[in-house]
C-alpha positions in Angstrom: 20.7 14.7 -15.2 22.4 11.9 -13.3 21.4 10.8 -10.0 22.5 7.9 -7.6 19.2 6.3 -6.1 19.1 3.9 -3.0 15.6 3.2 -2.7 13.3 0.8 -0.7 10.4 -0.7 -1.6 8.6 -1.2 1.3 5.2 -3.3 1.8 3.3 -5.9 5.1 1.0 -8.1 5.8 -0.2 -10.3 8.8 1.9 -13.0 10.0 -0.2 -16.2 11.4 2.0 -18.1 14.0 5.4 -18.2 14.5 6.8 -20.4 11.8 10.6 -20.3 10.6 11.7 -18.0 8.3 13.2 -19.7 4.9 16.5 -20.7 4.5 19.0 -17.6 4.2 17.1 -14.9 6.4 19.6 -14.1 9.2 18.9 -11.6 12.3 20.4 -8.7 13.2 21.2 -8.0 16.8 21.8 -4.8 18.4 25.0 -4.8 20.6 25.3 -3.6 24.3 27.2 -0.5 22.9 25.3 0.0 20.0 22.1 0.3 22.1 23.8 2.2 24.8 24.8 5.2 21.9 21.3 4.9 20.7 19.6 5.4 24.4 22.2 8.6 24.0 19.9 10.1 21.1 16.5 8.5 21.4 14.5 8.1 24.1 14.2 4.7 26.0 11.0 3.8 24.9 12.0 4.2 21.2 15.4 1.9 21.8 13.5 -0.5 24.0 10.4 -0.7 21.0 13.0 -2.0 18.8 15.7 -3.9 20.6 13.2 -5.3 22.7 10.2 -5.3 20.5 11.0 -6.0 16.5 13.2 -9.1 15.3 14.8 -7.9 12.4 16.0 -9.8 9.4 18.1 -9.3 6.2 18.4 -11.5 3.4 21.5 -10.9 0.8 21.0 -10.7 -2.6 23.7 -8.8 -4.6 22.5 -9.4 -8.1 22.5 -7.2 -11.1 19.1 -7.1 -13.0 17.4 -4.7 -15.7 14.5 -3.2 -16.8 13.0 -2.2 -20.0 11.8 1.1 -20.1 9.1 2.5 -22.7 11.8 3.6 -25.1 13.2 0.1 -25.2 15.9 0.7 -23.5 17.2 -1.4 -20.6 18.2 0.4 -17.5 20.8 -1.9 -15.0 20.3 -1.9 -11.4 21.1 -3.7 -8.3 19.3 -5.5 -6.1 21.2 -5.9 -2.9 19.1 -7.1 0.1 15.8 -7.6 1.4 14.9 -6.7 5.2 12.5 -7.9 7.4 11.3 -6.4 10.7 8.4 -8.7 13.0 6.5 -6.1 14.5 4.0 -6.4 17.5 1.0 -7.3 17.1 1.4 -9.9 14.2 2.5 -7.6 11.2 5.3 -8.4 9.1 7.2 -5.0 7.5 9.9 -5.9 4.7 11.8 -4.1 2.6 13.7 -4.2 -0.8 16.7 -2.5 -1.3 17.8 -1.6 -4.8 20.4 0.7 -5.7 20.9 2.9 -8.9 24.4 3.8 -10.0 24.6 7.4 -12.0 21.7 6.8 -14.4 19.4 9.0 -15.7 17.1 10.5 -13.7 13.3 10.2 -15.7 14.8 6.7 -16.4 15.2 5.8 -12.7 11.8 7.0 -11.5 10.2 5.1 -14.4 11.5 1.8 -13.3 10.2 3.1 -9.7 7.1 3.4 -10.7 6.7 0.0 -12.4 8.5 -1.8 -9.6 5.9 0.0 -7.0 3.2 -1.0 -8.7 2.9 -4.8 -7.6 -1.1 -4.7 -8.1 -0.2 -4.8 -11.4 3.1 -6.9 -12.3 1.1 -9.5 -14.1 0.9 -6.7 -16.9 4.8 -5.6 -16.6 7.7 -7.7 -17.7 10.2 -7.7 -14.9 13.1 -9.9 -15.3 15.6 -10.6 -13.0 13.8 -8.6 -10.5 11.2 -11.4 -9.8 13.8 -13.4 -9.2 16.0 -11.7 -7.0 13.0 -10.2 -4.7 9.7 -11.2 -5.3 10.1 -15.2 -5.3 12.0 -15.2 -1.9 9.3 -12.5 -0.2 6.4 -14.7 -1.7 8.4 -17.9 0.2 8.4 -15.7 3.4 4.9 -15.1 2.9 3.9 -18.3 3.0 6.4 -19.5 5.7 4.6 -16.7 8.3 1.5 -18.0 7.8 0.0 -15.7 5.3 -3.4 -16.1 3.0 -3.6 -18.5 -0.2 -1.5 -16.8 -2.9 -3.8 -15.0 -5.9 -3.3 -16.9 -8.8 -3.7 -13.6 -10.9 -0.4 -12.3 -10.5 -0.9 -9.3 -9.2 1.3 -9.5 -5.8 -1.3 -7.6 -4.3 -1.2 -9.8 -0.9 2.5 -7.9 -0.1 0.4 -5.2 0.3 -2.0 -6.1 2.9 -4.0 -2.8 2.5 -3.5 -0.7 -1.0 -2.0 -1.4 -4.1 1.2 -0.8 -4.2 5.1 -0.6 -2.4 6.0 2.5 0.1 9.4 4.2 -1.0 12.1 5.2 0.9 14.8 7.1 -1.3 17.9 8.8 -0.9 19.0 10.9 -4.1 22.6 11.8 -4.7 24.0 13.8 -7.6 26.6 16.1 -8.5 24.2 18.4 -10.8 21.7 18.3 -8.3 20.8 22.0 -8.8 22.0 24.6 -6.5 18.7 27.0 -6.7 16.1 26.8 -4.7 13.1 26.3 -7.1 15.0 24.6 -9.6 15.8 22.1 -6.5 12.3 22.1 -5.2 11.1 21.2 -8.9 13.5 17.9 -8.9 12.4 17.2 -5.3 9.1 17.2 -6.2 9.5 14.8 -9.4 11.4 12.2 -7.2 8.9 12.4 -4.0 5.9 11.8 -6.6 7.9 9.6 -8.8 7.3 11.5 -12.3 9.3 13.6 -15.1 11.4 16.3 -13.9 10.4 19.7 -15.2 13.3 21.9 -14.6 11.4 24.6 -16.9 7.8 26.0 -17.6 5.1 25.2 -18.4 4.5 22.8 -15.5 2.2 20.4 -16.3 1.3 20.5 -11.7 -0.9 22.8 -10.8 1.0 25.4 -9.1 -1.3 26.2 -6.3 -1.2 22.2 -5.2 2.5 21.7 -5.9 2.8 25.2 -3.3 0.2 23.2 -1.0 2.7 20.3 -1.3 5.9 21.8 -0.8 4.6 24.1 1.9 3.5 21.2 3.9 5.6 18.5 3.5 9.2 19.6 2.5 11.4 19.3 4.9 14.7 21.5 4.5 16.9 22.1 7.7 20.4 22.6 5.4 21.3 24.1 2.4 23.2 20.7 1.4 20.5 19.0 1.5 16.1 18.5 1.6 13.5 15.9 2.1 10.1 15.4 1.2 7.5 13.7 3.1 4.6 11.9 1.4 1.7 9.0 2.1 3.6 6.4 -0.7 6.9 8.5 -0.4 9.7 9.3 1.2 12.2 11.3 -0.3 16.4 12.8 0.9 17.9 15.2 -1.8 21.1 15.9 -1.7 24.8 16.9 -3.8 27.6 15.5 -2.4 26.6 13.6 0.6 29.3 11.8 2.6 28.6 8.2 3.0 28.4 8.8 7.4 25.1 10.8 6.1 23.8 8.4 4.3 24.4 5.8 6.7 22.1 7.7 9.2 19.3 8.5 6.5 19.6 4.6 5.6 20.0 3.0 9.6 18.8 5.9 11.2 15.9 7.5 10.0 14.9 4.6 7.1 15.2 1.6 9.8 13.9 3.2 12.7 12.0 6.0 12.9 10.4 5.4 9.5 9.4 1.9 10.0 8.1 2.7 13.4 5.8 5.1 12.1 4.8 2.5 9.2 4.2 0.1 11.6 1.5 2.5 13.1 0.0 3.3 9.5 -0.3 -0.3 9.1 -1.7 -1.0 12.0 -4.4 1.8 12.1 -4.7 0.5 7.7 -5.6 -2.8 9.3 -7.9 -2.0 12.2 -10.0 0.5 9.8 -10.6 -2.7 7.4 -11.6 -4.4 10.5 -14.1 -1.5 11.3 -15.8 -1.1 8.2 -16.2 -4.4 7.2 -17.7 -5.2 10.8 -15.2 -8.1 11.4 -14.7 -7.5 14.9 -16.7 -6.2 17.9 -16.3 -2.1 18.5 -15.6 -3.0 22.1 -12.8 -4.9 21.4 -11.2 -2.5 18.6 -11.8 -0.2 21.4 -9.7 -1.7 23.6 -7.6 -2.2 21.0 -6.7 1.2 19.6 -6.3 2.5 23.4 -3.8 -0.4 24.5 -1.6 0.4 21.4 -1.7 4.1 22.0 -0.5 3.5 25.8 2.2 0.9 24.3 3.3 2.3 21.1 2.3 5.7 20.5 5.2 8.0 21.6 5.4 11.4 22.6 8.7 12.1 20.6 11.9 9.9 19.7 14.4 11.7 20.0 16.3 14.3 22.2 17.5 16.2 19.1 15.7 18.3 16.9 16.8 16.9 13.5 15.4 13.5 14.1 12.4 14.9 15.7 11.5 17.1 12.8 12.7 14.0 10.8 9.8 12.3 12.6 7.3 14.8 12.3 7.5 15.5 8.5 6.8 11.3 8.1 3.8 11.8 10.6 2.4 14.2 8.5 3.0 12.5 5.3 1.8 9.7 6.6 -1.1 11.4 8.2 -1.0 9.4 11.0 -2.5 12.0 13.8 -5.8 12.3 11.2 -6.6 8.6 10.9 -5.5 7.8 14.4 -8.1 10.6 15.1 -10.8 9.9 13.0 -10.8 6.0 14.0 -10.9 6.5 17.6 -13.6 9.2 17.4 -15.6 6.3 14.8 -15.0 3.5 17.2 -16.3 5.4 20.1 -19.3 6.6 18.4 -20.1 3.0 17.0 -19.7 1.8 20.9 -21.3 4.5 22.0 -24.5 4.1 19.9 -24.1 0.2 20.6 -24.3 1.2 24.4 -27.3 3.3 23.6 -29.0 0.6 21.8 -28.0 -1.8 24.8 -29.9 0.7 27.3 -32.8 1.1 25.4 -33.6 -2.7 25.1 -32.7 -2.8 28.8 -35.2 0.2 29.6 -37.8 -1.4 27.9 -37.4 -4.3 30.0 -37.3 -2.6 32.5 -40.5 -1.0 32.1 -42.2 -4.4 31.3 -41.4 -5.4 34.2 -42.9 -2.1 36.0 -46.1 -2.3 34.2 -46.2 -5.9 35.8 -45.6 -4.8 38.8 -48.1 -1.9 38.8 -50.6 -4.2 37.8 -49.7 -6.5 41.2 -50.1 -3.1 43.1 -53.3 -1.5 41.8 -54.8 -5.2 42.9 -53.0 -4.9 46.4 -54.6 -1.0 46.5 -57.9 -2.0 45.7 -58.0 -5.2 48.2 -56.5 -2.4 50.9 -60.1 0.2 50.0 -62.0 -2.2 50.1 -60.8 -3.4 54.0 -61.9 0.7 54.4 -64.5 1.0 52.6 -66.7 -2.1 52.7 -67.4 -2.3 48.6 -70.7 -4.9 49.7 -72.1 -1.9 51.5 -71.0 1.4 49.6 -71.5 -0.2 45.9 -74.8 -3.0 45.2 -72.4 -5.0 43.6 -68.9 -5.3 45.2 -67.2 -5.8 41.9 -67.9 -2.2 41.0 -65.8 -1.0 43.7 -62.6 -3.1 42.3 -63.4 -1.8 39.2 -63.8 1.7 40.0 -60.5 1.9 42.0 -58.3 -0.2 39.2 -59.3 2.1 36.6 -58.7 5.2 38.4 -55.3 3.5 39.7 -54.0 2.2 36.0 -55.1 5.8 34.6 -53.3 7.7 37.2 -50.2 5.3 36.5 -50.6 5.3 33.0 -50.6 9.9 33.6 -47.7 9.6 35.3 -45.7 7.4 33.0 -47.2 10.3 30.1 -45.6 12.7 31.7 -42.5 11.4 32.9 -41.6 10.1 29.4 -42.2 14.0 28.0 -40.6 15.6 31.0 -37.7 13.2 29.3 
């Protein structure tokens, strides 16, 4: 089978400073009536994250490369731009636009795969495509400030966290199939990036590919599905008019998807910074709950396609688990911290009793013996200080027993 493939290869990292982007990168502003029709289906703090928020850049390309695929072959694609979008809080999103032109489909998730893979370029033989996107997005690196370039060639550093490129896809084809399994089965192949097995024996375990699908497809009309997973993110379709596509590629690609890949990365980023103890609890703290007042929305949109649109990429991306399971770490490290903080401060505290006890069981006994006379009730007055000290320090020393068990 044939397919038509507009993918993006999508990776960050952390921009230091505000240098100048290289020579070529131009911005792309958002006209007055472009953002009034948006504030018409979104909701204003979704339009005013990104018009007023995110700098976005392109950078045009338009060259024809290949790749060689295990059979030897070469398989042609297009390169056609690379995007940029300077997000809050220092991270750098881009994204490489390639497009495939009716070719065969195991051949197109192949070359996918490899070009995905950037951990691991130093082992592939890439062409043109090094060229055309990886040279100018290693000068960008550079030019914002990021980390000294690995001399292994592994391109690892355009992923800040993981090993290899996110993947936005849309899939067109005239023989994409009309069933619903035999569809599902071809989704499924694209959205993981392997062989499409159109019959049995499957070589996925059916109760996980049911798991999968169950969770994570995304069908709202019969022209057309989506799939929704951590690395992918996948539109399905026949015939799909090029107004369609333009929403799936402006739409739901440069907006709501790398909004909600901006959160991934950030929560990626602030879980390194967690477990490797490179920056105070507190302050992560402090962190994770400003963000979630500033960037963490309740919904996007007023319509219930690009809501479910939204949801399906939440899942996939399982933001609400990780957003979830860091908070609920970061209070319980800050939590214990406070703990630790009180004991220390308790202990002090009752250092400093003891000393004062001490200044009051000699204050008790000068007081007795005022009353008492110790010269005439004891032969030798020293007894009497003695007596009542000890009798004071074990009754304060009972006390202190009990009060400690009590607790």
């Amino acid at each position: 089978m044939n397919v038509s493939n507009t993918a993006f290869l999508c990776g960050y990292f952390t921009a230091a400073g505000t240098a100048s982007l290289p020579a070529g990168w131009t911005p792309v502003a958002v006209d007055a009536a472009k953002e009034a029709l948006l504030r018409k289906f979104y909701f204003p703090e979704f339009v005013d994250f990104h018009t007023r928020e995110v700098r976005c850049f392109t950078l045009p390309v338009d060259r024809d490369v290949t790749l060689s695929l295990r059979s030897g072959a070469e398989l042609p694609f297009r390169v056609e731009e690379l995007r940029l979008w300077l997000m809050p809080c220092s991270l750098a999103i881009f994204a490489v636009k390639t497009v495939f032109a009716d070719q065969p489909f195991d051949a197109v998730t192949e070359v996918l795969n490899t070009l995905r893979n950037c951990s691991f370029y130093g082992n592939a033989s890439l062409g043109g495509f090094m060229d055309a996107a990886i040279h100018p997005l290693n000068d960008l690196y550079a030019a914002l400030g990021g980390l000294t370039l690995p001399a292994d060639g592994s391109y690892a550093h355009l992923v800040e966290n993981g090993n290899k490129f996110k993947i936005f896809q849309i899939i067109t084809s005239p023989d994409c199939p009309a069933g619903y399994e035999e569809r599902n089965r071809l989704l499924y192949a694209a959205g993981t990036v392997s062989r499409y097995e159109a019959e049995p024996p499957f070589s996925t375990d059916p109760a996980y590919y049911g798991q999968l699908m169950k969770a994570h497809r995304l069908g709202v009309f019969s022209s057309w599905t989506a799939l929704a997973l951590l690395d992918t993110v996948t539109f399905l379709g026949g015939e799909v008019s090029p107004f369609q596509q333009g929403i799936w590629t402006e739409d739901y690609f440069g907006r709501i998807y790398i909004y909600e890949l901006f959160r991934k990365c950030f929560l990626y980023h602030h879980n390194l910074l967690f477990r490797t103890g490179k920056r105070d609890p507190v302050v992560l703290q402090e962190e994770l709950t400003d963000f979630e007042r500033r960037y963490t929305f309740t919904s996007v949109s007023y319509n219930f396609l690009p809501a479910e649109v939204d949801e399906a990429m939440v899942r996939g991306l399982g933001l609400e688990k990780e957003e979830a399971s860091l908070g609920r770490l970061v209070a319980q490290e800050v939590t214990a911290r406070e703990e630790e903080s009180a004991g220390k401060r308790d202990r002090f505290l009752l250092f400093l009793t003891c000393l004062a006890s001490l200044s009051a069981v000699w204050d008790i006994s000068c007081l007795l013996d005022e009353l008492i006379n110790y010269e005439h009730t004891f032969s030798v007055a020293n007894w009497g200080y003695r007596l009542f000290s000890a009798v004071l320090l074990l009754l304060i020393a009972f006390v202190a027993w009990r009060s400690g068990k009590k607790k």
